[in-house]
Backbone as numpy.savetxt, mean C-alpha at the origin, in Angstrom:
# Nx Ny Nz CAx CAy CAz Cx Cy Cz
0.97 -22.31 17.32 2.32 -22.72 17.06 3.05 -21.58 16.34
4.13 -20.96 16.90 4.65 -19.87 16.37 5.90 -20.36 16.03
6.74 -19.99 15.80 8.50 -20.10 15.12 8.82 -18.71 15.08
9.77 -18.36 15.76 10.67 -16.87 15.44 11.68 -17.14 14.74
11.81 -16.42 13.54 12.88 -16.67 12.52 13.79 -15.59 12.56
15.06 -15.60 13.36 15.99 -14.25 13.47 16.84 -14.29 12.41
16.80 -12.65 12.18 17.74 -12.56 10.82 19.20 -12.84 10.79
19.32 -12.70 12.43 20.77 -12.87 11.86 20.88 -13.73 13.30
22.53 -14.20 13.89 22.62 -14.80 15.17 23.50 -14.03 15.99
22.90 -12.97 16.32 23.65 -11.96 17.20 22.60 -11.40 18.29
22.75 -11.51 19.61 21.52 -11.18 20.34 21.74 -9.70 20.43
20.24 -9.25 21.08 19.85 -7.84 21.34 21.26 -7.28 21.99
21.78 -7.63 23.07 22.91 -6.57 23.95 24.15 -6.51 22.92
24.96 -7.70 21.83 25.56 -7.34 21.11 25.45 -6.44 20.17
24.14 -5.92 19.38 23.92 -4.66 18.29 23.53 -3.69 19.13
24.02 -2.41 18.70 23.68 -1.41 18.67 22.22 -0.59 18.18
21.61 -1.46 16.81 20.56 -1.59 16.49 19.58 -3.13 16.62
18.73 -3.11 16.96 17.83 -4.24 16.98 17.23 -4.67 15.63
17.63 -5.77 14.90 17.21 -6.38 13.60 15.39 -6.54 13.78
14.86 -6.29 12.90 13.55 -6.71 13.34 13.09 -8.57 13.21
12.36 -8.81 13.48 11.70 -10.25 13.50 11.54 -10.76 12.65
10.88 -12.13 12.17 10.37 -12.71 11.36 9.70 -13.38 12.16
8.49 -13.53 11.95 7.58 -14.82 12.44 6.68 -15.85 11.42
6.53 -16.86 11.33 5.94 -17.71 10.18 5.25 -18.78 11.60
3.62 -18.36 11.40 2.73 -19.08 12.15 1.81 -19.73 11.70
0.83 -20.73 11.66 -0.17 -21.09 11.12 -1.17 -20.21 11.65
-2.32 -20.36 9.94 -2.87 -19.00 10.15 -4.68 -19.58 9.51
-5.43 -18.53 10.21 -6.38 -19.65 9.95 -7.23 -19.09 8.18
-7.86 -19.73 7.45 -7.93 -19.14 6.17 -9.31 -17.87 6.24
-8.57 -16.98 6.82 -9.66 -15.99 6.65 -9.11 -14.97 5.76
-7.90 -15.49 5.17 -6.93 -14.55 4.32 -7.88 -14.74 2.68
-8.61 -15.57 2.27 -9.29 -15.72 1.43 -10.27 -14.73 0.55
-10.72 -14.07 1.92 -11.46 -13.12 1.94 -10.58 -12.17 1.10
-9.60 -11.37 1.65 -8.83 -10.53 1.38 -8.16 -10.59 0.09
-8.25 -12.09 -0.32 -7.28 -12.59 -1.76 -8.16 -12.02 -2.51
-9.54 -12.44 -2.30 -10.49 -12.46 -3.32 -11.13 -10.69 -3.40
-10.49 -10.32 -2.60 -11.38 -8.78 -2.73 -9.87 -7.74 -3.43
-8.63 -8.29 -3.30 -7.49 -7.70 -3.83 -7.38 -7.98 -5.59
-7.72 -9.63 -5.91 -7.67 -10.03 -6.78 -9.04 -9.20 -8.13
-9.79 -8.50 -7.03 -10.64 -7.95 -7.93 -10.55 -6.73 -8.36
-9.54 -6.13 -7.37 -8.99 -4.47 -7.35 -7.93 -5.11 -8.75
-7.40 -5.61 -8.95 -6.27 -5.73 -9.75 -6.18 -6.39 -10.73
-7.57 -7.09 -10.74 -8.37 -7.44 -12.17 -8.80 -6.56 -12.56
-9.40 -5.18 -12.18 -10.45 -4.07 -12.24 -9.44 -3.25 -12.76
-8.54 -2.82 -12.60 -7.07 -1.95 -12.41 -6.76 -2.23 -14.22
-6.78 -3.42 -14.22 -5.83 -4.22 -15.73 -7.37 -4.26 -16.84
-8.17 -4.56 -16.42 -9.20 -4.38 -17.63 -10.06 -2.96 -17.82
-10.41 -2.46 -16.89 -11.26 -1.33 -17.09 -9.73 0.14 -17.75
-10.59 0.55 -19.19 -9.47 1.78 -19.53 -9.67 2.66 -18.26
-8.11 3.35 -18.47 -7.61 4.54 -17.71 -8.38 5.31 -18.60
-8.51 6.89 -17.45 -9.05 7.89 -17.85 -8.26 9.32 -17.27
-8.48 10.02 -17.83 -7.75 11.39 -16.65 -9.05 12.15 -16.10
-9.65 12.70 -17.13 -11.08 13.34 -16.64 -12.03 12.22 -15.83
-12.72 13.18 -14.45 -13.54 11.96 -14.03 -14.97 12.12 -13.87
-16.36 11.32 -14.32 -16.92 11.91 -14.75 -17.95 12.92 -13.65
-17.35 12.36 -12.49 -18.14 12.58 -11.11 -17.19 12.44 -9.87
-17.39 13.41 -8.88 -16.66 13.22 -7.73 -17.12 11.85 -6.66
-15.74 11.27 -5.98 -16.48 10.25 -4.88 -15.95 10.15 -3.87
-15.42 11.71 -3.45 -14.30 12.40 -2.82 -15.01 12.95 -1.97
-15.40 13.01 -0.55 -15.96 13.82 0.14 -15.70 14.91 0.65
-14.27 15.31 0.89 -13.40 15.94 1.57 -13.43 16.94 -0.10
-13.59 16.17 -1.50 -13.18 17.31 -2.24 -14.77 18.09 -2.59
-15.83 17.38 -2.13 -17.23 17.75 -2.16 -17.77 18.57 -1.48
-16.88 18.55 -0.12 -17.44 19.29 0.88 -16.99 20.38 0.73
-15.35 20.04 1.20 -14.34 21.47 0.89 -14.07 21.90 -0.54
-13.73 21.26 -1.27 -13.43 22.11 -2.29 -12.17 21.65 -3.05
-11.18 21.16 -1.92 -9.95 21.22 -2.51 -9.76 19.45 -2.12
-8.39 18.82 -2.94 -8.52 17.14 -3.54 -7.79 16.96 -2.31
-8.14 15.76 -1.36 -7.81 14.74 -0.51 -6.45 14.07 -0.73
-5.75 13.62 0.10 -4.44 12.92 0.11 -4.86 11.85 -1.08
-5.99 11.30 -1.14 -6.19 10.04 -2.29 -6.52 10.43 -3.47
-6.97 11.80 -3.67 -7.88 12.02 -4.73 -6.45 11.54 -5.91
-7.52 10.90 -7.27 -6.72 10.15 -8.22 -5.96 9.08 -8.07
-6.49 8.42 -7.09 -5.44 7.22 -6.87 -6.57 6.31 -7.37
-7.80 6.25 -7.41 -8.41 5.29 -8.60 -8.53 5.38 -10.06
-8.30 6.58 -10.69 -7.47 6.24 -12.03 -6.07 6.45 -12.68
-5.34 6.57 -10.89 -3.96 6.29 -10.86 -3.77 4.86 -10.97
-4.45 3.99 -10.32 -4.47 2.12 -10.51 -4.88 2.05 -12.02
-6.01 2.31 -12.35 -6.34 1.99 -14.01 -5.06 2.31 -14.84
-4.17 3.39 -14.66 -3.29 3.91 -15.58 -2.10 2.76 -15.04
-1.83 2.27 -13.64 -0.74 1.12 -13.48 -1.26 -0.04 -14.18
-2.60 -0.38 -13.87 -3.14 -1.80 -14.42 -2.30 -1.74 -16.21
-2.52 -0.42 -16.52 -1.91 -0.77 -17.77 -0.23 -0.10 -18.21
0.56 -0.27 -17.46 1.51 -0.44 -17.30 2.18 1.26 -17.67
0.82 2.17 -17.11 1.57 3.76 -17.49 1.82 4.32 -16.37
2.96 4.27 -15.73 3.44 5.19 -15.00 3.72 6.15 -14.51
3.81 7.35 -15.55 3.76 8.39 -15.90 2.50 9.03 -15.66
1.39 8.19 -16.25 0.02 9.01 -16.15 -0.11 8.40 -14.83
0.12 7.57 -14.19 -0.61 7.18 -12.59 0.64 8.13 -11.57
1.73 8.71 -12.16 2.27 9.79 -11.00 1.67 11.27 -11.09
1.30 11.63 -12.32 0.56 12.95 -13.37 -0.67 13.14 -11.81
-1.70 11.63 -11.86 -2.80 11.99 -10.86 -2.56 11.83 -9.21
-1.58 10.74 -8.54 -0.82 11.04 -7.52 0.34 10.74 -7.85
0.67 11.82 -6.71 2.38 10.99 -6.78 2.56 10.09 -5.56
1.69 9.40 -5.10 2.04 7.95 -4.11 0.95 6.88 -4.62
1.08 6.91 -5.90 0.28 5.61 -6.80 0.83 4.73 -7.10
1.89 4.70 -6.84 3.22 3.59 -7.18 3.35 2.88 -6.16
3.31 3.90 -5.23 3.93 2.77 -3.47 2.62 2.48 -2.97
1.40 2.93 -3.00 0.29 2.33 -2.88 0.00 1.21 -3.64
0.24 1.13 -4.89 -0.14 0.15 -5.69 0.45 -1.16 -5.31
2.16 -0.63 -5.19 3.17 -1.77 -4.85 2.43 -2.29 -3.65
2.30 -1.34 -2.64 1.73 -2.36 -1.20 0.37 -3.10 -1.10
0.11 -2.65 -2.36 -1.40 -3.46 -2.80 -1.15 -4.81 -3.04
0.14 -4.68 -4.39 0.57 -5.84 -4.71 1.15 -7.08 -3.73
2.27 -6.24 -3.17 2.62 -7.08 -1.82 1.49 -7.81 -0.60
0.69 -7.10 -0.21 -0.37 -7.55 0.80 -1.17 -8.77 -0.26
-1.37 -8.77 -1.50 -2.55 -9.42 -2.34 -1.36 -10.94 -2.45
0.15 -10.79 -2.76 1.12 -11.72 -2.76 1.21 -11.96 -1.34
1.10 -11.65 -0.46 0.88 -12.43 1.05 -0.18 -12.89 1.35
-1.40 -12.14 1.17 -2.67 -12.92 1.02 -2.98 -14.38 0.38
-2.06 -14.38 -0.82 -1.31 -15.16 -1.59 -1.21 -16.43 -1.20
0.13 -16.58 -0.53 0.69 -17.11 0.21 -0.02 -18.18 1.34
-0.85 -16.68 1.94 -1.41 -17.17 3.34 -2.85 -18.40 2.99
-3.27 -18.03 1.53 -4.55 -18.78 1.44 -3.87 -20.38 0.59
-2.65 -20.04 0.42 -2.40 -21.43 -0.54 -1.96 -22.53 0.76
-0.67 -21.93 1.62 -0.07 -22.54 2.56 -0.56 -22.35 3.80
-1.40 -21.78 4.30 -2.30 -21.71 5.66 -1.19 -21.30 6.71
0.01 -20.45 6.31 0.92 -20.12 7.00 0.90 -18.57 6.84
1.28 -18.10 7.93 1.07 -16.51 7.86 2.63 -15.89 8.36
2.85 -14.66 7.33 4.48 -14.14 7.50 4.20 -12.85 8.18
4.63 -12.79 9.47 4.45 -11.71 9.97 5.92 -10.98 10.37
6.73 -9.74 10.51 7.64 -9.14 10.52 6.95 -8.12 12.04
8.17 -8.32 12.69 7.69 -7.41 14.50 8.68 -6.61 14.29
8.15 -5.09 14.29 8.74 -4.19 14.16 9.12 -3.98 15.38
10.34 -3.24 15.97 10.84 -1.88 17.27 9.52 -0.92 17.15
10.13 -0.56 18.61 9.13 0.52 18.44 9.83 1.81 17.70
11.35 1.81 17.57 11.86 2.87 16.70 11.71 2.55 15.06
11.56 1.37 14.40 11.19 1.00 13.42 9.41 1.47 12.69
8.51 1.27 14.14 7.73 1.50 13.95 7.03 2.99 13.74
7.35 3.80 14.80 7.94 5.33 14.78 8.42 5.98 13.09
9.47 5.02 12.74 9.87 5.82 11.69 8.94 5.30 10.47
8.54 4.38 10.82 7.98 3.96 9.31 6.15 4.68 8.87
5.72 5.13 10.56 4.98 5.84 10.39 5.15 7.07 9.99
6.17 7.96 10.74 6.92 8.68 9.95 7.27 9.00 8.66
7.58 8.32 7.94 7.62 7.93 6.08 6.34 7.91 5.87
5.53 7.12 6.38 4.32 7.20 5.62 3.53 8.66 5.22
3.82 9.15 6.58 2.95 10.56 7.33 3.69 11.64 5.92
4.94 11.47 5.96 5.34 12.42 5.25 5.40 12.15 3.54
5.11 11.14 3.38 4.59 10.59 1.58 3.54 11.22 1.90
2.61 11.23 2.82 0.82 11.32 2.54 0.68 13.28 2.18
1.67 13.62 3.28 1.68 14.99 2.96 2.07 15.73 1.60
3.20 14.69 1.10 3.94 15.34 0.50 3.09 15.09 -1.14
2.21 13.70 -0.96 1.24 13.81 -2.02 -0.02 14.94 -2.58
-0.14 14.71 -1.00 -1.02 16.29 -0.69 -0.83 17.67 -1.28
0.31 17.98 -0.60 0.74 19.48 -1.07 0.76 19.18 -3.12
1.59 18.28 -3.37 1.36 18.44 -4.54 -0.31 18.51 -5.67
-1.32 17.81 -4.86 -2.47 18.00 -5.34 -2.91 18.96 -5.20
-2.49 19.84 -3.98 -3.18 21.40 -3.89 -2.69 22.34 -4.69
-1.19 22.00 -5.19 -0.26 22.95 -5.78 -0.26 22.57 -7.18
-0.10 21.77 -8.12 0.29 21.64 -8.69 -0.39 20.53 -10.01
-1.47 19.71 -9.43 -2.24 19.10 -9.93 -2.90 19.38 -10.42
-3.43 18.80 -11.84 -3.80 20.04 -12.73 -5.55 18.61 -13.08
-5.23 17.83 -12.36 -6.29 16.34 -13.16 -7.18 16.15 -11.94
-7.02 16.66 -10.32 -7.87 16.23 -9.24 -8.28 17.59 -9.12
């Protein structure tokens, strides 16, 4: 049983741009799983102290090669959000914020999906989709270059 929820009431040939979707379906509870494995990242995040030094690598890419991975510091970039420092979780990446946030968001839909057995899904364009990979591609880089350049903690 699906429901398409349109954002607005203007069809495709009237816009110039295509609004994306909303869909709200029943969903079956395998979202549980996911609650319970987010809920532990972000229990883990808020109790265990932040650190900057780490005492061991778990970085393969920085083990093998040498030099820090698009992620390197994004696990005591979370410890430093769990406790509400910002500053020190951009210091080790600078995409610890919008990772974290989409942590938060997916764990609040997971949320959702395990209380009300309803699932919110959004259908992107394929130009929506394009660009948003796009954004991503170019945060991941742009985290990058700064760990090779300028990072003084990975």
């Amino acid at each position: 049983m699906e429901r398409v929820l349109s954002c607005c009431n203007f069809s495709e040939t009237e816009m110039p741009l295509v609004l994306s979707r909303f869909a709200v379906r029943s969903a079956p509870s395998r979202r549980l799983t996911t609650f319970a494995l987010l809920s532990g990242v972000l229990f883990a995040s808020a109790v265990i102290p932040p650190f900057h030094r780490e005492a061991f690598s778990i970085c393969l890419v920085k083990d093998v090669f040498g030099i820090p991975c698009p992620g390197c510091g994004l696990t005591r970039a979370f410890l430093f959000l769990g406790h509400g420092d910002v500053r020190s979780a951009l210091e080790l990446n600078v995409n610890s914020v919008l990772i974290f946030s989409l942590v938060v968001l997916y764990w609040l839909h997971s949320a959702f999906t395990t209380v009300t057995h309803f699932e919110f899904k959004v259908r992107l364009t394929k130009l929506e989709t394009v660009l948003l990979l796009a954004l991503a591609f170019t945060a991941m880089a742009s985290g990058w270059i700064y760990n090779l350049q300028r990072n003084p903690w990975v």
